[in-house]
C-alpha positions in Angstrom: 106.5 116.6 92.3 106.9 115.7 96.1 104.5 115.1 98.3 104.4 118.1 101.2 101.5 118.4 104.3 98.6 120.3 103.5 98.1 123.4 104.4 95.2 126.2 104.8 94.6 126.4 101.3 94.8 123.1 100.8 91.8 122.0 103.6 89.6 125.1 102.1 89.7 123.9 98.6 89.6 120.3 99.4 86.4 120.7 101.7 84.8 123.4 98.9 85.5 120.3 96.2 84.3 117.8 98.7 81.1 119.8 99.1 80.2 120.0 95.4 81.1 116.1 95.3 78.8 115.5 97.9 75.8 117.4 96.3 76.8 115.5 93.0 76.7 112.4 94.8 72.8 113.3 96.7 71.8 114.3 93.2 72.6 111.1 91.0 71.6 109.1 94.0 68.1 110.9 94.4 67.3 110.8 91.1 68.3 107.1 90.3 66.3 105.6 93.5 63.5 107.6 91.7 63.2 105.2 89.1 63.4 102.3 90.4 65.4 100.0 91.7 67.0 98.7 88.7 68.6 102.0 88.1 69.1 102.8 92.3 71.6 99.3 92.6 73.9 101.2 90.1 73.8 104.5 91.2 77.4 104.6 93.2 78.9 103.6 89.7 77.0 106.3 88.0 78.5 109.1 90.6 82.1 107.9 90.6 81.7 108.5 86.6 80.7 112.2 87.7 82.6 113.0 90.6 85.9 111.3 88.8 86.1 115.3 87.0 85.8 116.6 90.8 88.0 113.9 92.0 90.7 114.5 89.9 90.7 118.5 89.5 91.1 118.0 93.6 94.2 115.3 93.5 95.5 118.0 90.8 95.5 121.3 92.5 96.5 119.2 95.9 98.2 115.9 94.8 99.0 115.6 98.2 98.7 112.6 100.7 95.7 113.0 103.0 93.5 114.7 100.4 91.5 112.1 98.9 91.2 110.9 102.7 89.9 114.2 103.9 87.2 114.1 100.6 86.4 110.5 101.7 85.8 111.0 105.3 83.8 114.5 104.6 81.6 112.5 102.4 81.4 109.4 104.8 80.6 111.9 107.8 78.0 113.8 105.7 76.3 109.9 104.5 75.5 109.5 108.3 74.4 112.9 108.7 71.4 112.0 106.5 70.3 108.7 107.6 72.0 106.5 105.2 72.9 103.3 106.1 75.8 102.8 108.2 78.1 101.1 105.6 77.8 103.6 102.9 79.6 106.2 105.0 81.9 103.4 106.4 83.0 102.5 103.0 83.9 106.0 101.7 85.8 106.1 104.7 87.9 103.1 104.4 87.5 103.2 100.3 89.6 106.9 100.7 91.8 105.8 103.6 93.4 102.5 102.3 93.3 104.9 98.6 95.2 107.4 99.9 98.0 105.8 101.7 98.3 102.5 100.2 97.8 104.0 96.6 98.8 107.8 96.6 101.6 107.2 99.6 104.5 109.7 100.7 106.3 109.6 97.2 106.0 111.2 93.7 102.3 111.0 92.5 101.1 110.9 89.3 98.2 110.6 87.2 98.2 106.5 86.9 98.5 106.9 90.9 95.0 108.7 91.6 93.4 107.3 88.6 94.0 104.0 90.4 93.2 105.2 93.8 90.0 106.7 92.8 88.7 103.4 91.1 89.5 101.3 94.5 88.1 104.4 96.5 85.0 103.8 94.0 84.8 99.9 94.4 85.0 99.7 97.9 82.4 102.9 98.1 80.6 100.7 96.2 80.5 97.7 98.1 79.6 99.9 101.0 77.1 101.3 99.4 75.3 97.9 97.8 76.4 94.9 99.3 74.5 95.4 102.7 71.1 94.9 100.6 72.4 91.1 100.2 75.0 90.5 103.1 73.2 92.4 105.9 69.4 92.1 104.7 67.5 92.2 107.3 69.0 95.5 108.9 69.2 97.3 105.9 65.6 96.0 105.3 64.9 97.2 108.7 65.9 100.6 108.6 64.8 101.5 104.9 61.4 100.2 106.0 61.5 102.6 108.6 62.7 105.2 106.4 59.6 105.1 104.6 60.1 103.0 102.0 57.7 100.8 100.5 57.9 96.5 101.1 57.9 96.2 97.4 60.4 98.6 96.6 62.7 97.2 99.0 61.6 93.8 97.6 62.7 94.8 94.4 66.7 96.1 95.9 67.4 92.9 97.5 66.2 90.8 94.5 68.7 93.3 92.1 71.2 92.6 94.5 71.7 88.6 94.4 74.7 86.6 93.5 76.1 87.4 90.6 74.6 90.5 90.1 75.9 91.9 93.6 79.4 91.1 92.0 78.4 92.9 88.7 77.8 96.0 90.6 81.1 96.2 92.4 83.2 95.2 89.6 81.0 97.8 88.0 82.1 100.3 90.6 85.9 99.8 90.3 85.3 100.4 86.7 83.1 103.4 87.0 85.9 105.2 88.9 88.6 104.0 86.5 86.3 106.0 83.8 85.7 109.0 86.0 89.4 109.2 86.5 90.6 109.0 82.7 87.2 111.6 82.1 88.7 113.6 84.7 92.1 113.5 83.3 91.1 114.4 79.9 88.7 117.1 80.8 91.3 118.8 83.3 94.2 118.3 81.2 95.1 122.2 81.4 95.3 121.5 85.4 97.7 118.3 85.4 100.0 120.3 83.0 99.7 123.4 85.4 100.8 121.2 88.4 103.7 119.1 86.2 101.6 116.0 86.7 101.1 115.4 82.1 103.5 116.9 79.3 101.6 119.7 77.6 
């Protein structure tokens, strides 16, 4: 299957998947920073487990350059809109753009193609999403300070986040969407067949 532009259809079901992704994503993320910060350092992993069934029923119906971008920048847009810091939406930005175009490209896609795309869109949302509590401390110090957060809480992030640990949790991110992708591949099987992506 060749690659063609996206059309209406295409934008409304990629923004409607993008949407539930999104929620998915505040979900997981809310939940994990409630219990602690051992469990909030790996929540990007945990959601690209998730969203790897949304992700891939997306790249199925539209396997289609410029989708995963779209879903990337959505999310990235919407990470701003409520006051996270400035390189989680920056990284599922770039994460989707350098996915989609140096992954996915112009040509025949397949299922190896956005499995692999959505694990480097996962690692580098990850490193958006994490690495700041080491390599930009005091700002993201700053603003989760301001945010409300308690000192020892925050404390508690940028000790979880030291060398090697910090490298744990992006490896762990690449891997997470790997996972989410073959999830998504075996639970939307029916889908890939559909589009001529997998043999029945």
């Amino acid at each position: 299957m060749k690659n063609t532009k996206l059309v209406g259809k295409d934008l409304i079901l990629t923004g409607a998947l993008t949407a539930l992704m999104f929620v998915i994503y505040m979900i997981i993320s809310i939940a994990m920073s409630f219990a602690g910060p051992v469990t909030n350092v790996f929540y990007p992993p945990v959601v690209s487990v998730v969203n790897g069934i949304v992700m891939m029923l997306l790249l199925a119906k539209v396997p289609k350059l410029g989708a995963l971008s779209i879903a990337g920048i959505i999310q990235g847009l919407l990470s701003f809109l409520v006051g996270a810091f400035w390189t989680v939406g920056t990284g599922l930005i770039v994460g989707a753009l350098l996915a989609d175009f140096l992954i996915i490209g112009k040509n025949e896609i397949s299922t190896k193609k956005m499995i692999a795309a959505y694990s480097v869109f996962s690692g580098i949302f990850t490193f958006g999403a994490i690495a700041p509590m080491n390599l930009l401390r005091e700002a993201f110090m700053e603003l989760t300070l301001r945010n409300g957060v308690s000192q020892e809480y925050v404390d508690g992030l940028v000790r979880m986040t030291q060398w090697p640990m910090l490298t744990i949790i992006i490896i762990a991110g690449f891997v997470g969407g790997f996972i989410g992708g073959l999830l998504g591949l075996k639970v939307l099987k029916k889908h890939f067949v559909k589009a001529g992506l997998v043999q029945a």
